[in-house]
MARVOPA-835221 format. One record per atom (N, C-alpha, C): atom name; z, x, y. Coordinates in steps of 0.02 Angstrom, whole numbers, plus 50000, padded with zeros to 5 digits. Each point is the difference from the previous one (the first is absolute). Layout:
N
@atom->CA | up->Z | east->X | north->Y
...
//
This chain:
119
@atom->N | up->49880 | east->50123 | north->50426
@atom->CA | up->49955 | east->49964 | north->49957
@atom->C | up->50039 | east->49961 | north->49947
@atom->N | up->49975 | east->49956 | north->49972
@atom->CA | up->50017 | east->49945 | north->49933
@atom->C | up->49955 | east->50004 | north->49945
@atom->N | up->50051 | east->50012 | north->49946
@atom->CA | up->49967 | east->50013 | north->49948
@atom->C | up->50024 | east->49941 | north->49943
@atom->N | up->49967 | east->49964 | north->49951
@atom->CA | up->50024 | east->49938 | north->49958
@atom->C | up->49971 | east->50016 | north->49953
@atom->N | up->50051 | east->49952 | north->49930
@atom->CA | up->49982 | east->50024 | north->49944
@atom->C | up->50014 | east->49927 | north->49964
@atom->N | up->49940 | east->49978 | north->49965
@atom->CA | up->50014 | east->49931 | north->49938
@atom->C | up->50027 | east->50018 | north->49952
@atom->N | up->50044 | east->49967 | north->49980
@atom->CA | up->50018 | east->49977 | north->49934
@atom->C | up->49989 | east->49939 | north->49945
@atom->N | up->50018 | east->49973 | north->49942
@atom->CA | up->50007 | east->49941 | north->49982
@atom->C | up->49935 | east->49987 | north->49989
@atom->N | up->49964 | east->50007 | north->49981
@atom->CA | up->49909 | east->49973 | north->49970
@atom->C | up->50021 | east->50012 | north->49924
@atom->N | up->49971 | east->49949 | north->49974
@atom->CA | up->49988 | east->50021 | north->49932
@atom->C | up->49964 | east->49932 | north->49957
@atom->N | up->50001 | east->49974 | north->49934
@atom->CA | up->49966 | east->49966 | north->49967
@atom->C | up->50057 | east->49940 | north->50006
@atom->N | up->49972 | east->49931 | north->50018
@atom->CA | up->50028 | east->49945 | north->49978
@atom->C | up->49969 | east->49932 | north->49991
@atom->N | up->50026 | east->49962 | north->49956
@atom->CA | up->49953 | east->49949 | north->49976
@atom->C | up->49992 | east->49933 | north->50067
@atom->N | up->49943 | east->49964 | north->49989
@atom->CA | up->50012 | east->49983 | north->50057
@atom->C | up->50050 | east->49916 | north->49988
@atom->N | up->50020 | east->49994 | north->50065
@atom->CA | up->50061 | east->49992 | north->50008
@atom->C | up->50060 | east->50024 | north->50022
@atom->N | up->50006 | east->50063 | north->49979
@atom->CA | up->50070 | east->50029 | north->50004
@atom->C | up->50005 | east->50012 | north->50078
@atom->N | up->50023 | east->50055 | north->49980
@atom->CA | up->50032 | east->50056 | north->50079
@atom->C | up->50009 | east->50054 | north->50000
@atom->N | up->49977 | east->50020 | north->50059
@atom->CA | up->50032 | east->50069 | north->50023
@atom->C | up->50018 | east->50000 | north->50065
@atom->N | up->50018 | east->50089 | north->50019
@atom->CA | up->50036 | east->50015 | north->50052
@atom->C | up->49998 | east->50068 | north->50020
@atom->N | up->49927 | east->50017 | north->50068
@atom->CA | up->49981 | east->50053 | north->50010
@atom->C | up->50053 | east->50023 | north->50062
@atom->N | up->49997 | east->50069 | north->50000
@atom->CA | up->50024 | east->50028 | north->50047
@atom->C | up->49971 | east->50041 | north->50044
@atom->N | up->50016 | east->49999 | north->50051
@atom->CA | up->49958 | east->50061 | north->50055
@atom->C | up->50077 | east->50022 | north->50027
@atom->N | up->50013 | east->50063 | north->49985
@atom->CA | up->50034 | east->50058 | north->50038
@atom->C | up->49977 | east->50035 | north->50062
@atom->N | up->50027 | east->50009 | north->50064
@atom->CA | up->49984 | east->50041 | north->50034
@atom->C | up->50050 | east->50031 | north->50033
@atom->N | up->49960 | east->50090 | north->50021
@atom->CA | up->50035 | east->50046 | north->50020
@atom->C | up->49966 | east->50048 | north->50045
@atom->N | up->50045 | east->50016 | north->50033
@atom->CA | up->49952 | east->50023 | north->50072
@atom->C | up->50034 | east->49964 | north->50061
@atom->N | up->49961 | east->50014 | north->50034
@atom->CA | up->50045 | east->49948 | north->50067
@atom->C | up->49989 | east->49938 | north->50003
@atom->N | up->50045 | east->49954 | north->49955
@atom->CA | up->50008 | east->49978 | north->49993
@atom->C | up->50014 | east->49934 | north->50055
@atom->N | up->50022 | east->50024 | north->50060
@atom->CA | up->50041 | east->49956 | north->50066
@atom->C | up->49925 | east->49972 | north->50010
@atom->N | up->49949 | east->50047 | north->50007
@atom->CA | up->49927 | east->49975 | north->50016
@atom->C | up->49956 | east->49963 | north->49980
@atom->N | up->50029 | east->49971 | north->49949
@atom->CA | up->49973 | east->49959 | north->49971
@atom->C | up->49974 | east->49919 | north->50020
@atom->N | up->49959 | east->49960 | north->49995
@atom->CA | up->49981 | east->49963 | north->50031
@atom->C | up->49980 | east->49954 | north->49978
@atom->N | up->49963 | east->49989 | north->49936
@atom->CA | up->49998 | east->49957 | north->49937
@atom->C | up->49979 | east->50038 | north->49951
@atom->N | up->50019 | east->49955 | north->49960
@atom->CA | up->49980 | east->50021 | north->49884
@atom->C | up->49977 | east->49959 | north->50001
@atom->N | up->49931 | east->50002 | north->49962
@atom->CA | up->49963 | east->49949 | north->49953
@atom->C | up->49993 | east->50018 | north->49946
@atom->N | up->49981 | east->49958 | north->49945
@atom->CA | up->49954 | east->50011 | north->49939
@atom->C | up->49931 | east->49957 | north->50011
@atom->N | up->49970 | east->50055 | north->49951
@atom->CA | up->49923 | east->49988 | north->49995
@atom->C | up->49990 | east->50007 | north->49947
@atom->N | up->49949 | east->49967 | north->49959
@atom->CA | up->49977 | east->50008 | north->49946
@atom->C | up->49911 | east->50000 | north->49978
@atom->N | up->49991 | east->50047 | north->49952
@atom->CA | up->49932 | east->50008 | north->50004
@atom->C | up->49985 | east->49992 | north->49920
@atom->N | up->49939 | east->49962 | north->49977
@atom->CA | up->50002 | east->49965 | north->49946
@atom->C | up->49947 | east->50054 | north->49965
@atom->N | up->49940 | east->50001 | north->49940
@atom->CA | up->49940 | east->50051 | north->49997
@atom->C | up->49956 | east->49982 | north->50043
@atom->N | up->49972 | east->50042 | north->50056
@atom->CA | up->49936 | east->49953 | north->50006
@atom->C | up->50011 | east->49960 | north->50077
@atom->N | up->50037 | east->49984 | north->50012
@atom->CA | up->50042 | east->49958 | north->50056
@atom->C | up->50020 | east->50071 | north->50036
@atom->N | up->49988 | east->49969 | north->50085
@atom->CA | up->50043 | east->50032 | north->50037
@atom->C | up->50067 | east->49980 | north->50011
@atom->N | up->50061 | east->50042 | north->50022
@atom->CA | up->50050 | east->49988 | north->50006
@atom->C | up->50024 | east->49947 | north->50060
@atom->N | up->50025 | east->49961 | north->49970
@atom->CA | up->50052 | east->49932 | north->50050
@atom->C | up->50055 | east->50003 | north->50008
@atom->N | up->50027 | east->49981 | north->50051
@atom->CA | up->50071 | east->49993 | north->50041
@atom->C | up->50015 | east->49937 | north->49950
@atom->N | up->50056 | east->50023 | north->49974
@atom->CA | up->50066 | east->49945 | north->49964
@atom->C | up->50057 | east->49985 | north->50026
@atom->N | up->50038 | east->50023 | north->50027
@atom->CA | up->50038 | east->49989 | north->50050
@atom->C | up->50015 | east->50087 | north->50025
@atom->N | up->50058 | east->49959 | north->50061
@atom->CA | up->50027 | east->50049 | north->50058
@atom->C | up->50062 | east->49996 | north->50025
@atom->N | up->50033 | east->50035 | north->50012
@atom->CA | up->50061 | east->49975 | north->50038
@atom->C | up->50014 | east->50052 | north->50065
@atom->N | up->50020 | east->49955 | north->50045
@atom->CA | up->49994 | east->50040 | north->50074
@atom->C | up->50075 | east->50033 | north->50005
@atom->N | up->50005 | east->50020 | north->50063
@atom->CA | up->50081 | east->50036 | north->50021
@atom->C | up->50041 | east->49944 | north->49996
@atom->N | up->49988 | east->49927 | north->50043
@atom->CA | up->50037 | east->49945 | north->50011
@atom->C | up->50005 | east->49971 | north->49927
@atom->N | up->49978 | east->50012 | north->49948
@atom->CA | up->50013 | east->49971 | north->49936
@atom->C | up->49945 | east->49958 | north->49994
@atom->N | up->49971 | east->49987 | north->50044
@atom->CA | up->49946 | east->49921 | north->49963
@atom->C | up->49952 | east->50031 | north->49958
@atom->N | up->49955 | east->49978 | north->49983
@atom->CA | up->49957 | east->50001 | north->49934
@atom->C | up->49942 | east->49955 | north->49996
@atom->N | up->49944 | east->50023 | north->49999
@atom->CA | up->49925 | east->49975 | north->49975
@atom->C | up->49982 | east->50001 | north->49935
@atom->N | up->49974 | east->49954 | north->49966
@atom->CA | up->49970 | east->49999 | north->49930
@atom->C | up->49950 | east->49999 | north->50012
@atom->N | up->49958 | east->50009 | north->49944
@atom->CA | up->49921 | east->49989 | north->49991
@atom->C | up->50007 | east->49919 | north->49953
@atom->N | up->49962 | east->49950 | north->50015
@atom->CA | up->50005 | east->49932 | north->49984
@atom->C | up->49992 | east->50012 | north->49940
@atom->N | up->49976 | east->50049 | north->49965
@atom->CA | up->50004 | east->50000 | north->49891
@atom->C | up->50075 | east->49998 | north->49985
@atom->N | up->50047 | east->50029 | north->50016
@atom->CA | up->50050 | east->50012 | north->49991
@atom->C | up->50057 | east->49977 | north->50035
@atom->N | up->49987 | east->49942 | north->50040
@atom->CA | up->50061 | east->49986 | north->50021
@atom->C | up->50030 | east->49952 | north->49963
@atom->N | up->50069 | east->49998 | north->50005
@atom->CA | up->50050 | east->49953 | north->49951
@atom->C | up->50007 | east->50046 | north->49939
@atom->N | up->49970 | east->50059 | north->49989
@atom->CA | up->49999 | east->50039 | north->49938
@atom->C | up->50037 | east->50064 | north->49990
@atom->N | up->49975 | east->50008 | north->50061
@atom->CA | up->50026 | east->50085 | north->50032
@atom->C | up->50048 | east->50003 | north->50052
@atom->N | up->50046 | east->50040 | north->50003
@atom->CA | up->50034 | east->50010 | north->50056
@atom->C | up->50005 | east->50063 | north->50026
@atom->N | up->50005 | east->50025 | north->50061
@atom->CA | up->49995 | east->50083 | north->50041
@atom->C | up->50080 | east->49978 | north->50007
@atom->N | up->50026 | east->50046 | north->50001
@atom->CA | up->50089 | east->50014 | north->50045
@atom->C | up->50005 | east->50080 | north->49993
@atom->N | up->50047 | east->50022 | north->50016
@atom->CA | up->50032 | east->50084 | north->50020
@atom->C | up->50033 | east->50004 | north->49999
@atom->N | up->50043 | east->50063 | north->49985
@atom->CA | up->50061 | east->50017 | north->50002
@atom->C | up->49987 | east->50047 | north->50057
@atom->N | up->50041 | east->49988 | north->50061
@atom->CA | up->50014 | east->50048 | north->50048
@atom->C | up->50027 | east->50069 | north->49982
@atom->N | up->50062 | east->50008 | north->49978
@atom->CA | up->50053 | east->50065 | north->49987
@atom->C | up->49955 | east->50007 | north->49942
@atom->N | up->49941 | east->50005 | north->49966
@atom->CA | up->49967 | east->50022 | north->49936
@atom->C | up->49934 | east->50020 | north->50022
@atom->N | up->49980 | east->49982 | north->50075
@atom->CA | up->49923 | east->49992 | north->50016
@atom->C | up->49947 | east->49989 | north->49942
@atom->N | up->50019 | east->49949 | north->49980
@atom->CA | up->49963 | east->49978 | north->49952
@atom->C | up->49977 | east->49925 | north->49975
@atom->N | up->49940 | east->50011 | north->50014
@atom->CA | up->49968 | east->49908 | north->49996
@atom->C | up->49972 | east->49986 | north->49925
@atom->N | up->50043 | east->49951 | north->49995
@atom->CA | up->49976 | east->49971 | north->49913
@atom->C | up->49941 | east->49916 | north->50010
@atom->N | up->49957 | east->50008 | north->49958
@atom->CA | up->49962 | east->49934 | north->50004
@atom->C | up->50021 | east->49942 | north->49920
@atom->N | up->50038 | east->49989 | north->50000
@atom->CA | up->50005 | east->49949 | north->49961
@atom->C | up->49947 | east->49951 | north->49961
@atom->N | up->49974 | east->50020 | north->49955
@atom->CA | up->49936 | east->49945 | north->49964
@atom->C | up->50030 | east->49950 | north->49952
@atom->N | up->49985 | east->49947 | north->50025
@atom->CA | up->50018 | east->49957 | north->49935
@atom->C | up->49932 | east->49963 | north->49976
@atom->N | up->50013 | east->49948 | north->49942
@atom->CA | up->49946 | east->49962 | north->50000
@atom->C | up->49952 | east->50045 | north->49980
@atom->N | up->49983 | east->50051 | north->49966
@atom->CA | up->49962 | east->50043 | north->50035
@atom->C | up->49896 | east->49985 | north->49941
@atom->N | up->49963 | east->50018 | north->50026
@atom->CA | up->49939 | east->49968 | north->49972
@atom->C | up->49939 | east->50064 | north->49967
@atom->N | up->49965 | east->49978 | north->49971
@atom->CA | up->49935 | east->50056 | north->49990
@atom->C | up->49980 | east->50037 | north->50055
@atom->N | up->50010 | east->49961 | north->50038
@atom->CA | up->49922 | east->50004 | north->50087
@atom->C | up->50057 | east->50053 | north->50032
@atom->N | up->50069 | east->50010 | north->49980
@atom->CA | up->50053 | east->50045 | north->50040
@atom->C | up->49984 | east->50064 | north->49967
@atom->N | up->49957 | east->50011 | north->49968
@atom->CA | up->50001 | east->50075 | north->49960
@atom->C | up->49958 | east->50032 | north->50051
@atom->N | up->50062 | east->50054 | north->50022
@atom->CA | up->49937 | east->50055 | north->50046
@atom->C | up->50058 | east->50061 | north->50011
@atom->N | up->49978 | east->50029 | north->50029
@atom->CA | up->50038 | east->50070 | north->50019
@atom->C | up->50019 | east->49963 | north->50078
@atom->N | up->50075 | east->50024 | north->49998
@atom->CA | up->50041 | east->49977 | north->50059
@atom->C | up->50043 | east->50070 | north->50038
@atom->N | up->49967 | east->49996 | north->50065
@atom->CA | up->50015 | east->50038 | north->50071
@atom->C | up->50032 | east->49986 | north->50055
@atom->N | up->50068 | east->50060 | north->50001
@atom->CA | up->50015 | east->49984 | north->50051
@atom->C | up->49989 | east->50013 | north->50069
@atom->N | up->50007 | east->50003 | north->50037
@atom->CA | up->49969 | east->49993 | north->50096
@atom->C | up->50058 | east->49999 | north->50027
@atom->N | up->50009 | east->50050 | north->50032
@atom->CA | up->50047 | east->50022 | north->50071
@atom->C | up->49967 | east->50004 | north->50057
@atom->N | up->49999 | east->49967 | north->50042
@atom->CA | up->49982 | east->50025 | north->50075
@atom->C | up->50071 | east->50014 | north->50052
@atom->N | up->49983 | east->50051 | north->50017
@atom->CA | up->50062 | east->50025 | north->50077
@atom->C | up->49965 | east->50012 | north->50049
@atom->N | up->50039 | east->50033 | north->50038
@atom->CA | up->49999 | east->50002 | north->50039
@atom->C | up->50001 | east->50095 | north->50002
@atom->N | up->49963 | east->50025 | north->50044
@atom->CA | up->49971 | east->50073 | north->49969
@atom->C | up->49968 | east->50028 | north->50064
@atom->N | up->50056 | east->49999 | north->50066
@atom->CA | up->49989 | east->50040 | north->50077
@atom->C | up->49982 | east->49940 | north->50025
@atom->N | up->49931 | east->49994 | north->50038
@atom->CA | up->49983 | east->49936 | north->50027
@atom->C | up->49956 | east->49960 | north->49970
@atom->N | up->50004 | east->50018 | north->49940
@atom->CA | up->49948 | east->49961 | north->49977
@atom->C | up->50041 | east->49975 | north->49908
@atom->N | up->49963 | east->49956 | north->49973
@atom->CA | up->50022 | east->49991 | north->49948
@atom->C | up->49952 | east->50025 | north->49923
@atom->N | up->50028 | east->49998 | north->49943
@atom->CA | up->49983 | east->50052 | north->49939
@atom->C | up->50021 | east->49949 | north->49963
@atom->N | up->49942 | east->50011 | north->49950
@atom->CA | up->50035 | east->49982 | north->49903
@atom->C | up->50005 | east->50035 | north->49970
@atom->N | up->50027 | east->49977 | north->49948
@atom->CA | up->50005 | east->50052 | north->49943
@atom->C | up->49981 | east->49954 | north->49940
@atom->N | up->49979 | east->50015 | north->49943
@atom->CA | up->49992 | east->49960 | north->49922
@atom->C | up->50038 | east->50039 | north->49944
@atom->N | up->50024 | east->49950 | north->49956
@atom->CA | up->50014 | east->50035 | north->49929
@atom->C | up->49963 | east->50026 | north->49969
@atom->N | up->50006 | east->50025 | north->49939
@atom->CA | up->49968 | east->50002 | north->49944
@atom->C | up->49958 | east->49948 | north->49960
@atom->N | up->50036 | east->49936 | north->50015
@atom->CA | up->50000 | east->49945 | north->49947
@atom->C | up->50030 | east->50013 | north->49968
@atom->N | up->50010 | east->49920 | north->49970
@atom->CA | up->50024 | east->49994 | north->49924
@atom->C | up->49969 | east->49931 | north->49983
@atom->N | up->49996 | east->50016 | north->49910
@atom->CA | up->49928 | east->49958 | north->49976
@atom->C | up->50035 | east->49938 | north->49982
@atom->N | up->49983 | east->49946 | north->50002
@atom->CA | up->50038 | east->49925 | north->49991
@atom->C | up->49958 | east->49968 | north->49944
@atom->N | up->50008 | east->49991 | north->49951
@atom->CA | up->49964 | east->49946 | north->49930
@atom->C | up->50019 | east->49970 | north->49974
@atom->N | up->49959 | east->49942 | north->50022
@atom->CA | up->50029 | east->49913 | north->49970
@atom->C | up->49974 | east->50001 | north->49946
@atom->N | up->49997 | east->49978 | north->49942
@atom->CA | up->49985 | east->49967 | north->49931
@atom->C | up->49999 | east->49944 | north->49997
@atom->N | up->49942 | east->49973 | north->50002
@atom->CA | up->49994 | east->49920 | north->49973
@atom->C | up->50049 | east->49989 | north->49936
//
């Protein structure tokens, strides 16, 4: 099994930046993609980006040119890069593992971590 953990949420004005992290541990080889998601009050949770085994990467059209997904392999660990960052970005941010788990495939979610823009 895969287990992930966020980091990096916290208060910033908007504009600035941050830089979340998703850790994972567990079997790790099985892994298959990381996303983040984010869920606002009130709002169901949306796919923000993803990054696959081959490296490529999906955005959600709010955030592209803003945000970036990449990984560190030898760290198993996927960081999302926010720049630019706005009001409408304040939500609690999740990470998403899917593997690979016998013949079939599994997720897993973080905890969150809470993200707040300031006008």
């Amino acid at each position: 099994q895969v287990h992930v953990v966020e980091s990096g949420g916290g208060l910033v004005q908007a504009g600035g930046s941050l830089r979340l992290s998703c850790a994972a541990s567990g079997s790790t080889s099985s892994l298959r993609t990381i996303g983040w998601y984010r869920q606002a009050p009130g709002k169901q949770r949306d796919l923000v980006a993803v990054i696959y085994n081959d490296g490529t990467s999906t955005y959600a059209e709010s955030v592209k040119g803003r945000f970036t997904i990449s990984r560190d392999n030898a760290k198993n660990t996927v960081y999302l890069q926010m720049n630019s960052l706005k009001p409408d970005d304040t939500a609690v941010y999740y990470c998403n593992a899917v593997y690979q788990y016998w013949a079939s495939r599994a997720q897993t979610w973080g905890q969150g971590t809470q993200v707040t823009v300031s006008s």
